[in-house]
N, C-alpha and C positions, 0 to 999 in steps of 0.2 A: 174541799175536804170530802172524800169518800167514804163510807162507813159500811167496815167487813163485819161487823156486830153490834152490839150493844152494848159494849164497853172497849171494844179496837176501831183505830180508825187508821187510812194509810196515805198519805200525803204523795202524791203520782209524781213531781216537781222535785227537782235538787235542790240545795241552797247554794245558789252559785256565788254568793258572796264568801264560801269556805273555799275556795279556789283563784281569789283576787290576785295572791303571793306567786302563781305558780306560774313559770312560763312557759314550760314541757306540757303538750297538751297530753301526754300519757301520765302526767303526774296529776294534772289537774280532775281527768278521769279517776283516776283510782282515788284520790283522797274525795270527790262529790258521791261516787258508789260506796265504795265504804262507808261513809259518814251518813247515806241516807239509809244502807242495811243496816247501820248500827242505831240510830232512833227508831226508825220503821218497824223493821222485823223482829216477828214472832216467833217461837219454837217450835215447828214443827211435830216434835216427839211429846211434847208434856204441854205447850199452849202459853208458857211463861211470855209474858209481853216484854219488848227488847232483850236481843241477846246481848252477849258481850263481846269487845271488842278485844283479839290480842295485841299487847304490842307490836311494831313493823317488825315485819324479816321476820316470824316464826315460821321455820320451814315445813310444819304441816299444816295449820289450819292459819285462818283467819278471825273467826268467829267462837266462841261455845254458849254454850247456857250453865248457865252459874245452878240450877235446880237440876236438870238430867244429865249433867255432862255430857251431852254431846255436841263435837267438834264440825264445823262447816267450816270450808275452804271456798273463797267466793270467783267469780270469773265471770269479767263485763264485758260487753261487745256493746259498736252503736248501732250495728243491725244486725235483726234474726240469728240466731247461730242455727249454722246448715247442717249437714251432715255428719260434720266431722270438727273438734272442740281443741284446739291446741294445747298441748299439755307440758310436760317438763321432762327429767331424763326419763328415759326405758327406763332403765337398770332399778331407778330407784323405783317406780310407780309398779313394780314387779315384785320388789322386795316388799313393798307396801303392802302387794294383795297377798305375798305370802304369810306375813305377819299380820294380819289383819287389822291394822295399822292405818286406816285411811279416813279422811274426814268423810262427811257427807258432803256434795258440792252445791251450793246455789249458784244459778245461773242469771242474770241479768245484761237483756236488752236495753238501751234506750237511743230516745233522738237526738243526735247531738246538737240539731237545729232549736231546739226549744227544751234541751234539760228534762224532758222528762220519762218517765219508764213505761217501755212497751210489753216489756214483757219480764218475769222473776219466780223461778221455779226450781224446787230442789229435787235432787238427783240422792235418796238416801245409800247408803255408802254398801248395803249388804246389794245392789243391782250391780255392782264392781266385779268382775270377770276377769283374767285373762282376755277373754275372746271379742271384750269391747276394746281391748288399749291395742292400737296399731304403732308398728315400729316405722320408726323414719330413716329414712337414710341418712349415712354418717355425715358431717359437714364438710365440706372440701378443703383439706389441704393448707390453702389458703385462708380459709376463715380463721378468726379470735382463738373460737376452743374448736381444730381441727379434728378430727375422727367422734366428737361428742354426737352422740345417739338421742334422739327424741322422742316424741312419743304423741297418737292421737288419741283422743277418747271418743270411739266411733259410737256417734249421739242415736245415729237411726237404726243400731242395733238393742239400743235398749230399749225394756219394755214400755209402752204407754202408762201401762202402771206405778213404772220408776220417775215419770216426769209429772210432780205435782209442784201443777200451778199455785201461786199467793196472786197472781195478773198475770189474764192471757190475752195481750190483742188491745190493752188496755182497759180489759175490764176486770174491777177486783172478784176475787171470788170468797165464797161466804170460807170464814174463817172452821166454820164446825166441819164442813166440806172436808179440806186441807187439815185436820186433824184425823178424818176417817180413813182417808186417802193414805195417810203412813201407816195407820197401825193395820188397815186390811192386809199389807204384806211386810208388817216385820218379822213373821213367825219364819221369814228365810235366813235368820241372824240364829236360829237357831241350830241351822247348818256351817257347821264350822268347816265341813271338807270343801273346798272350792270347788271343783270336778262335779259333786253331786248337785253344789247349790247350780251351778251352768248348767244342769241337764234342765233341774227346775223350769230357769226362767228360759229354756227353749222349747218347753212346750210352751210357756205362758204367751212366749211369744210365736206360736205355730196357731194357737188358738185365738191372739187377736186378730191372725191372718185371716181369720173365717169371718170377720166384720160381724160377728151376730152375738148374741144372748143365748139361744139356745143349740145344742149340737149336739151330735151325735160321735158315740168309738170311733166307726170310720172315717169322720171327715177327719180326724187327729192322726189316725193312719196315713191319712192321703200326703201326709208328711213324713212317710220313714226314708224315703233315699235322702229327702233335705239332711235330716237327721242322721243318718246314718255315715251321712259324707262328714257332718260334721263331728262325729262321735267315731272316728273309723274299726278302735278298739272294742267297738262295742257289736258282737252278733245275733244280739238279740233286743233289734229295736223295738218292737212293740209292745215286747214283757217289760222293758225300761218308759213307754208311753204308758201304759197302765199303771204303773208305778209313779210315776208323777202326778197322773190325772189323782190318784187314789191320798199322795201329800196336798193335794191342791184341794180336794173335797174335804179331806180332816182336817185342815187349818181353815176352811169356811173362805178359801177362795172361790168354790163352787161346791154349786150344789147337784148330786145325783138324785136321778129323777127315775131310776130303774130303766132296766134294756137296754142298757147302754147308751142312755140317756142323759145330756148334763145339762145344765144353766149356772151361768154366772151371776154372783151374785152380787 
């Protein structure tokens, strides 16, 4: 037993014996994951220890917390997830981000050689974009649901910011951590236009491109054709860099330091 404080502690192991019944090793996966986010896990948003469990088949979430109400949708894999996170229809995870409509996601690794978690990190739901969900192509023809549409959630377009670990690598991380970690960037839930919140986290993520703590105006420049391809409607990308850097500094994502000067803080 691992201890993420001093009053949580996080058990790295399944209990394989809630999985004896099952002979579908996809069933036996999903009910040993569930069953250990649901003893295990803590709330992210407010710190309540154990969240709760929904009934099977609720088609948005998986999880909530019965104190802040918020909803987490879970998704296990038994190694790494790489670039790109398989998801469910287009159509719907679209309607989702226009409604604003979407859980938070927890992600969990583990080994399937020995049952236990490599890795379990949430994805909170306002890092949701358009510009992360990739469309799949229709299914052929011949398949079950012929022309149904899918959809990917492109992982290594989201910020480092939006991936907070609870175990990275198999090491727990301090619980006060993982509470700091959400609330430095929920002041982007305060953005309800989708368009503007994606300008946001494209600089946020132009600026972890510069691997550093400290930076300067122009290196956030050194980004406007990136940006600019990716905003094409927009002809005035630097007045829109300043503009972000300037939401980024009044929510105490950074801090300016004068002359166009910044530090993260």
């Amino acid at each position: 037993m691992l201890t993420i404080s001093s009053n949580v502690s996080m058990q790295l192991t399944f209990d394989t014996k809630l999985a004896k019944n099952y002979k579908s090793a996809q069933q036996k996966a999903r009910v040993l994951t569930e069953a250990w986010v649901d003893n295990v896990a803590f709330c992210p948003n407010c710190g309540r220890l154990n969240i709760d469990k929904y009934p099977n088949n609720r088609p948005v979430a998986d999880f909530y917390c019965s104190n802040c109400n918020e909803d987490y949708e879970l998704k296990s894999k038994q190694e790494n997830f790489g670039t790109k996170i398989v998801d469910g229809a287009y159509r719907t995870m679209m309607e989702r981000l226009r409604s604003n409509v979407i859980p938070n996601l927890f992600l969990l690794s583990y080994n399937s050689a020995n049952f236990d978690v490599s890795n379990f990190l949430v994805v909170p739901k306002h890092f949701f974009v358009p510009e992360i969900i990739e469309k799949r192509k229709p299914l052929s023809q011949t398949a079950r649901r012929a022309g149904w549409i899918g959809c990917n959630i492109s992982f290594q377009n989201i910020p480092s910011a939006g991936k907070i670990f609870f175990i990275k690598n198999h090491v727990i991380e301090p619980k006060k951590k993982v509470l700091s970690q959400w609330q430095k960037t929920l002041f982007l839930r305060e953005e309800k236009e989708i368009g503007a919140r994606g300008w946001v986290l494209d600089v946020m993520k132009c600026i972890e491109k510069l691997n550093r703590v400290n930076f300067i105006l122009d290196d956030v420049y050194a980004f406007e054709r990136e940006l600019g391809n990716k905003h094409p409607g927009n002809r005035h990308v630097k007045d829109k860099i300043r503009q972000q850097l300037q939401i980024l500094r009044d929510k105490g994502y950074l801090q300016f330091m004068g002359q166009g000067r910044y530090c993260l803080r």
